[in-house]
C-alpha positions in Angstrom: 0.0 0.0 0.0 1.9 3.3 -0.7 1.8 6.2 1.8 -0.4 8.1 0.6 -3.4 5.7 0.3 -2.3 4.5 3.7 -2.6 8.5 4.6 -6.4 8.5 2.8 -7.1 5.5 4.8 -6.2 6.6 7.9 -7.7 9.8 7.8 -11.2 7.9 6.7 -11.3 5.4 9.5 -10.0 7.9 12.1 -13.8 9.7 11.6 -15.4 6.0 11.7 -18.2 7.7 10.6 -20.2 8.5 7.3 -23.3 10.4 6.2 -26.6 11.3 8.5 -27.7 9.5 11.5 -28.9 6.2 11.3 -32.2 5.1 10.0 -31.9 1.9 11.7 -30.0 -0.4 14.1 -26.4 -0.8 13.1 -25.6 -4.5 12.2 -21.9 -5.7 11.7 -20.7 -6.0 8.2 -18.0 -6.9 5.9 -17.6 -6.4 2.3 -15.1 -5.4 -0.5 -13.9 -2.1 -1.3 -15.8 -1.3 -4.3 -18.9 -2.5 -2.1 -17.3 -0.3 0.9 -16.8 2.9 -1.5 -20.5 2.2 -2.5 -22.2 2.7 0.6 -19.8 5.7 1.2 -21.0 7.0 -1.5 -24.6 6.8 -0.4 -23.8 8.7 2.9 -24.7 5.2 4.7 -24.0 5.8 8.7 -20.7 3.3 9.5 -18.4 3.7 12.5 -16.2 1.2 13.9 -14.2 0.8 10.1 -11.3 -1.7 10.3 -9.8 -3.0 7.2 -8.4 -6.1 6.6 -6.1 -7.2 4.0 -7.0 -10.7 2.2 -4.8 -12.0 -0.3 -7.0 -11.2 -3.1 -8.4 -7.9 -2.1 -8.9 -5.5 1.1 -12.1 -6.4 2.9 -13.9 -3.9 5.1 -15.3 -4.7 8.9 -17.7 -2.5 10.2 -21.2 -1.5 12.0 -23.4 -0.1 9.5 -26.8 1.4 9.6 -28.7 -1.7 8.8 -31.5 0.0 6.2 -28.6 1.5 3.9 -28.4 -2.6 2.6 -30.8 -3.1 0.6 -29.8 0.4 -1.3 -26.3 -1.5 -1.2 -27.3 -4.5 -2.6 -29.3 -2.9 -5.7 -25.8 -0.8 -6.3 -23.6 -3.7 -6.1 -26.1 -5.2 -8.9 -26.8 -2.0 -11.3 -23.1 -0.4 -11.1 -20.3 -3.4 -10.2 -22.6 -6.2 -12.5 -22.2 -8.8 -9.5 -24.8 -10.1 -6.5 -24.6 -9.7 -3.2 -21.2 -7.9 -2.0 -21.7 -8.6 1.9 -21.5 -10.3 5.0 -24.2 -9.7 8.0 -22.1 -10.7 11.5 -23.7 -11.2 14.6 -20.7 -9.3 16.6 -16.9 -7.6 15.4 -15.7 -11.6 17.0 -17.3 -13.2 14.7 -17.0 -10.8 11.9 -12.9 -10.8 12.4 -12.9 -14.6 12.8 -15.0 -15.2 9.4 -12.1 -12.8 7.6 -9.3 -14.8 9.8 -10.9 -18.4 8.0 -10.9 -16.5 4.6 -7.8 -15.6 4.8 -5.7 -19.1 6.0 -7.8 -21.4 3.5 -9.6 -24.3 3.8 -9.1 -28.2 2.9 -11.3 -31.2 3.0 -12.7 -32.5 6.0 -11.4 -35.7 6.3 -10.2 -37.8 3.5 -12.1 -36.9 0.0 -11.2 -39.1 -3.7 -12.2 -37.0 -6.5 -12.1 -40.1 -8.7 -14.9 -40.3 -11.0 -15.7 -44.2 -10.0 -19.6 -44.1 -9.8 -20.4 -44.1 -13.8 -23.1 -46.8 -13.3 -24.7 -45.3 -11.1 -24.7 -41.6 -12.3 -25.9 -42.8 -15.8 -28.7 -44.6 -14.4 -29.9 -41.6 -13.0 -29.5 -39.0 -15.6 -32.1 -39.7 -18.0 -34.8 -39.5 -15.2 -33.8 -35.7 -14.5 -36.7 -33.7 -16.2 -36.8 -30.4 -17.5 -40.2 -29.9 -16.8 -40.4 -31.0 -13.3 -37.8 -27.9 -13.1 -39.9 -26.2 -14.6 -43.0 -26.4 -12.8 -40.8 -26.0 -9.3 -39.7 -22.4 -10.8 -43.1 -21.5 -11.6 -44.6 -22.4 -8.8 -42.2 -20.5 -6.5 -41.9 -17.4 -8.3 -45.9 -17.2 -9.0 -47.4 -18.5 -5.5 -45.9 -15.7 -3.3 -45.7 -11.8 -4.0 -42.0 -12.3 -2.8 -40.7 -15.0 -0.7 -38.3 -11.7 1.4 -36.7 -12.9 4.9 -39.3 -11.1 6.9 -42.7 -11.0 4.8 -45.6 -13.6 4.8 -44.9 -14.6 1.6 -41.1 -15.7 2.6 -42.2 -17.7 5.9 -45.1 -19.8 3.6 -42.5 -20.5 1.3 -40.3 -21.5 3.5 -43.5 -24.1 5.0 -44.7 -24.9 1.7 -40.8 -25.9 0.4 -40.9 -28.1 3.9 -44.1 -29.8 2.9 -43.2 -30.9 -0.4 -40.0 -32.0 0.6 -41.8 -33.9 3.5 -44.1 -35.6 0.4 -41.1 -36.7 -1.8 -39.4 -38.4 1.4 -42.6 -40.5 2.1 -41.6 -43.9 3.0 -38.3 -43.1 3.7 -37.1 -43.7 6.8 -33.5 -42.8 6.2 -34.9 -39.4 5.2 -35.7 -36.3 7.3 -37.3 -32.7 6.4 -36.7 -29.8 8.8 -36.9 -26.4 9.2 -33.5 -24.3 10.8 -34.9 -21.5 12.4 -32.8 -17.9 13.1 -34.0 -16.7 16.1 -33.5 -12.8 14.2 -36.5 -13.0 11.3 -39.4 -15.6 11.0 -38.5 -17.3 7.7 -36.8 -20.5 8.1 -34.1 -22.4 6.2 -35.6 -26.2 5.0 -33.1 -29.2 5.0 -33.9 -32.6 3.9 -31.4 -35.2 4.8 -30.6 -38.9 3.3 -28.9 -40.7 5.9 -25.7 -42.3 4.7 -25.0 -46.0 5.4 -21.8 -46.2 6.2 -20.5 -42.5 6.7 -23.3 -40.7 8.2 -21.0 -38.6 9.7 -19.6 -37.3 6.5 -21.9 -34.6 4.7 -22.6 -33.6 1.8 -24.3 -30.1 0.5 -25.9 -29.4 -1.9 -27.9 -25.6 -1.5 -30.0 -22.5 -3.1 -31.9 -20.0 -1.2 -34.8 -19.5 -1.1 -35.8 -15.7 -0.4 -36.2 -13.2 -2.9 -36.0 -9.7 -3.2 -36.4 -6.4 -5.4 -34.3 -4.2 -2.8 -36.2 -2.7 -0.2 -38.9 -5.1 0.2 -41.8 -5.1 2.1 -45.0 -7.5 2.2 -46.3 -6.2 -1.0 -43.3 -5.8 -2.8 -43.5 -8.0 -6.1 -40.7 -10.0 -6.2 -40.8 -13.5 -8.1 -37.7 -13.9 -8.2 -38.1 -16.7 -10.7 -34.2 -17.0 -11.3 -32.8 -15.4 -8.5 -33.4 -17.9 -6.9 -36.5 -20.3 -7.8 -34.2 -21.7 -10.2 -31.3 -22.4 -7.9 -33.9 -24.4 -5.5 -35.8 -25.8 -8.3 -32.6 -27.6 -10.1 -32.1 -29.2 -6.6 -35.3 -30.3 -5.8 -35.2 -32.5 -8.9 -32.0 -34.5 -7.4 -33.9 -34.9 -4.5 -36.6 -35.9 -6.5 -34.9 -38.5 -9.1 -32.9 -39.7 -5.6 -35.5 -40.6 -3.9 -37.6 -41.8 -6.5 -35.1 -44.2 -7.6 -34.3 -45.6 -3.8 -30.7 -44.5 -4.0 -28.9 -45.0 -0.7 -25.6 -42.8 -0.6 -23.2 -44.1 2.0 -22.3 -40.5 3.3 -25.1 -38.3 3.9 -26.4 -35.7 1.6 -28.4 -32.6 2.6 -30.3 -30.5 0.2 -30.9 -26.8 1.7 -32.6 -24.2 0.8 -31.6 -20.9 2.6 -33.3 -18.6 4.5 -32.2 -14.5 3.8 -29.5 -14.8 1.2 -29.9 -11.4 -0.1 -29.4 -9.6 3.4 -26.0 -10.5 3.7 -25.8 -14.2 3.4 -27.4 -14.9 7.1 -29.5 -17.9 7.0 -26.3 -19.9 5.3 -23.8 -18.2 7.7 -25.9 -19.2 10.8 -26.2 -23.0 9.5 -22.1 -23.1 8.4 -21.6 -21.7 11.7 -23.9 -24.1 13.8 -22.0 -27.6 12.1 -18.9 -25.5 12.5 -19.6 -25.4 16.7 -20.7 -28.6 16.2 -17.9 -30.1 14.6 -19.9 -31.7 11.6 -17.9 -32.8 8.9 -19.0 -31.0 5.7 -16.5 -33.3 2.9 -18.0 -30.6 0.3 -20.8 -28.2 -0.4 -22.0 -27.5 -3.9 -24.3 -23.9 -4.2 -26.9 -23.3 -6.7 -27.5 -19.5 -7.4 -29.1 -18.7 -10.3 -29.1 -21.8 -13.4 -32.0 -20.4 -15.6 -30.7 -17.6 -17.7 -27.7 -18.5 -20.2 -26.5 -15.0 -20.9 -23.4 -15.7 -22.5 -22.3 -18.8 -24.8 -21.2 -20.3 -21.6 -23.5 -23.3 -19.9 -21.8 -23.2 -16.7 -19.7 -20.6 -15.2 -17.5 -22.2 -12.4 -16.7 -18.7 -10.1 -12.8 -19.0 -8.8 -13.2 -16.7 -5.6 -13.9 -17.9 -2.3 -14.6 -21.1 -3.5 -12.0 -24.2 -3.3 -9.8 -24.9 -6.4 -9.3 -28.4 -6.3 -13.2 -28.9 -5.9 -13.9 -26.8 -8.6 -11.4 -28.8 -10.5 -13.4 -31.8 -9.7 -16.5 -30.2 -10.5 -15.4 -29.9 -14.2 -13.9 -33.0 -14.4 -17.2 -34.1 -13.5 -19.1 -31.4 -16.4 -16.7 -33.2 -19.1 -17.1 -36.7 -18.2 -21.0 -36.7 -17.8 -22.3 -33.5 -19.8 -19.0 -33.8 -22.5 -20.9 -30.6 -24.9 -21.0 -28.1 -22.2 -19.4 -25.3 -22.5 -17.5 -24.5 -19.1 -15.4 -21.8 -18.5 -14.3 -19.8 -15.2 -15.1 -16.2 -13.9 -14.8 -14.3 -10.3 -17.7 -13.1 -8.7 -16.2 -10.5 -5.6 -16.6 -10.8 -1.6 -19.6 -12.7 -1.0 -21.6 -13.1 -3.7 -23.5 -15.9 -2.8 -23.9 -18.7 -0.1 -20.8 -20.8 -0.9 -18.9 -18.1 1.0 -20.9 -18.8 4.3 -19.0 -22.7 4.0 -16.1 -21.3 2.9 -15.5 -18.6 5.9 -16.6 -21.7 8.1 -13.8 -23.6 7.0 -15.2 -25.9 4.4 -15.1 -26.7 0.9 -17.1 -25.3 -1.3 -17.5 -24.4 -5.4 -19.9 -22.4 -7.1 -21.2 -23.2 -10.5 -23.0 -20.3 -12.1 -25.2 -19.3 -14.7 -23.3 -17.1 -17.1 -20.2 -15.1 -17.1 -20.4 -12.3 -14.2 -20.3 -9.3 -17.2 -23.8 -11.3 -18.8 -25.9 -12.7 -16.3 -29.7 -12.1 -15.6 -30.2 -8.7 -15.9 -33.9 -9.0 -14.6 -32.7 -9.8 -11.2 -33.8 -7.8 -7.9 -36.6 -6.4 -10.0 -40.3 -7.5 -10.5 -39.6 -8.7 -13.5 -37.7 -12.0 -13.0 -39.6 -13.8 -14.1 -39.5 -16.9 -16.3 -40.5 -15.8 -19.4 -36.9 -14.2 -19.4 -35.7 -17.3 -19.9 -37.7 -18.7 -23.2 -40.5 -20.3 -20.0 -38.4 -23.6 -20.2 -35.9 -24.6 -17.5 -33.2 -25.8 -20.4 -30.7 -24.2 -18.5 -31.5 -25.1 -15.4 -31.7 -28.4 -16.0 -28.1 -29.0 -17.0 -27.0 -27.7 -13.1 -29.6 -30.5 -12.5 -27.6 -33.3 -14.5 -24.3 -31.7 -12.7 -25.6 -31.8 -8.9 -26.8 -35.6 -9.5 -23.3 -36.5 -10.5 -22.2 -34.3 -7.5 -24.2 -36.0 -5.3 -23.8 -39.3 -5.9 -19.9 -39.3 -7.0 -19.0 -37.6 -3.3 -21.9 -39.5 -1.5 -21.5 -43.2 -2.7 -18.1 -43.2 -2.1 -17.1 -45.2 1.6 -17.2 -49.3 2.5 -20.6 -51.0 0.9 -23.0 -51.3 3.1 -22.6 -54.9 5.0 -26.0 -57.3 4.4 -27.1 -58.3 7.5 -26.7 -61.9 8.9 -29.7 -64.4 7.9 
């Protein structure tokens, strides 16, 4: 850093304090520096301003007027052409340990092959993936609520409803569960189903989207389908689940399939559940999120995003786009500090990847508006449907792997 931006710096955080008084609580937060320069420029209220210096780019720590987000969010998406750009904390601890994790890396937890040895199986399973099942899912989320926002009606049904149907795919499963995660700070609720593995339930895998929507400052009649960001994400999953269970497949580590609570205010319903195995000492072997798989804005068909996410992974996550889906086109892009939910695993301590939709510079444009809707993307789920193909091989490549099963004695 030469001296005199280290003089700028200084002379900023010395005031610790931007704009007019606060319109609401202040909340700890961390972003990048374009988001950080952003909410400057908006006259936000921040005090407490402590940078910290990752080996990709300077992220900013503070307490910020809680109501200046939303505005922050629709700037980081109309002016720096990314999502997301922040991190809610529930205290300056944990905010300065989540930036600590970023910064040493992450590896496996426990031993993890990423051999592609489950052809058979994967195969099997492919053709039963349909694109109008993801179809209908997208439809039906982005057209049964006026938004499905962390703190509206429409976001807690959703969140019940989700439950519910999940609850109706698992019936007769008994190595199956459905339950909601609730965050003791807003009334929607996070929704994990969970296949049991056989003979490593203690290793888990993830595979998530999230489920609230938004159009900035939202309220309970805000319109807000959010048909890609992010019925889409949810929908592509729910058809693994669907084909999975279906088909009686019995991984031998467990697999859970979330959909996340309050994604677009800062990432909190994935931090709070990364956080909870972290205490908890769960061992997460991988965690696969699904933001945003309907609208292919560029000539890519999947975007695998390089920041905050794990490079060996990813690595394995295109090995397994060219072995199974061989005519994809998949290329790489960055995305910025906390774009999405993978980060929440990743500042836990975990391995995670990020395929995406399209090349950062030519994604969804309709996003965060009323108008995402699926009509933007030709009303099919062609798209969506090859994430589909890609989280089944995921899922079973990461979850079948362990000792068979032993038959029990006659």
């Amino acid at each position: 850093m030469n001296p005199s931006r280290a003089a700028w710096l200084s002379s900023t955080l010395a005031t610790c304090l931007v704009g007019t008084a606060s319109a609401g609580p202040l909340v700890w937060a961390s972003m990048g520096e374009d988001a950080y320069r952003l909410l400057r420029r908006a006259g936000a209220q921040m005090e407490q301003v402590e940078p910290h210096a990752l080996p990709s780019e300077t992220i900013y720590l503070m307490r910020v007027d809680e109501d200046a987000l939303p505005r922050l969010s629709r700037d980081v998406h109309e002016q720096l052409h990314r999502c997301g750009g922040y991190i809610v904390h529930a205290s300056r601890a944990e905010g300065r340990q989540t930036l600590a994790r970023f910064k040493s890396g992450v590896g496996p937890q426990g031993k993890v092959s990423y051999a592609i040895d489950d052809a058979a199986e994967v195969n099997a399973l492919l053709p039963q993936l349909q694109e109008s099942q993801v179809r209908s899912s997208i439809v039906q989320l982005s057209t049964a609520y006026k938004n499905r926002y962390y703190t509206t009606t429409g976001g807690v049904n959703a969140s019940d409803d989700l439950a519910q149907s999940w609850k109706q795919l698992a019936a007769g499963r008994t190595d199956v569960t459905v339950k909601q995660f609730t965050h003791p700070s807003w009334p929607q609720k996070s929704v994990i189903l969970t296949i049991k593995g056989t003979t490593r339930p203690k290793q888990i895998v993830v595979i998530g989207g999230h489920l609230d929507s938004t159009v900035g400052f939202t309220n309970e009649n805000s319109i807000a389908p959010g048909a890609d960001d992010d019925a889409s994400g949810v929908a592509s999953l729910q058809e693994v689940v669907r084909v999975l269970l279906t088909s009686g497949y019995q991984p031998r580590r467990t697999l859970q399939f979330i959909a996340y609570a309050a994604e677009e205010v800062g990432l909190r319903g994935s931090a709070a559940i990364a956080a909870d195995y972290r205490a908890k000492g769960k061992k997460v072997v991988g965690a696969l999120q699904l933001d945003m798989t309907n609208y292919q804005g560029g000539t890519n068909d999947i975007t695998m995003i390089t920041d905050y996410t794990n490079a060996a992974q990813n690595q394995f996550v295109r090995d397994l786009a060219a072995y199974y889906l061989p005519t994809l086109v998949v290329k790489n892009d960055a995305c910025g500090y906390a774009c999405s939910d993978h980060a929440s695993w990743t500042s836990n301590g975990y391995v995670a990847s990020f395929p995406f939709e399209a090349p950062m510079s030519q994604y969804n444009p309709y996003i965060h508006t009323s108008q995402d809707t699926i009509d933007k993307s030709g009303n099919t789920a062609d798209h969506a449907i090859k994430f589909s193909r890609l989280a089944l091989a995921y899922a079973i490549e990461l979850g079948s792997d362990g000792p068979a099963p032993v038959a029990p004695r006659k």
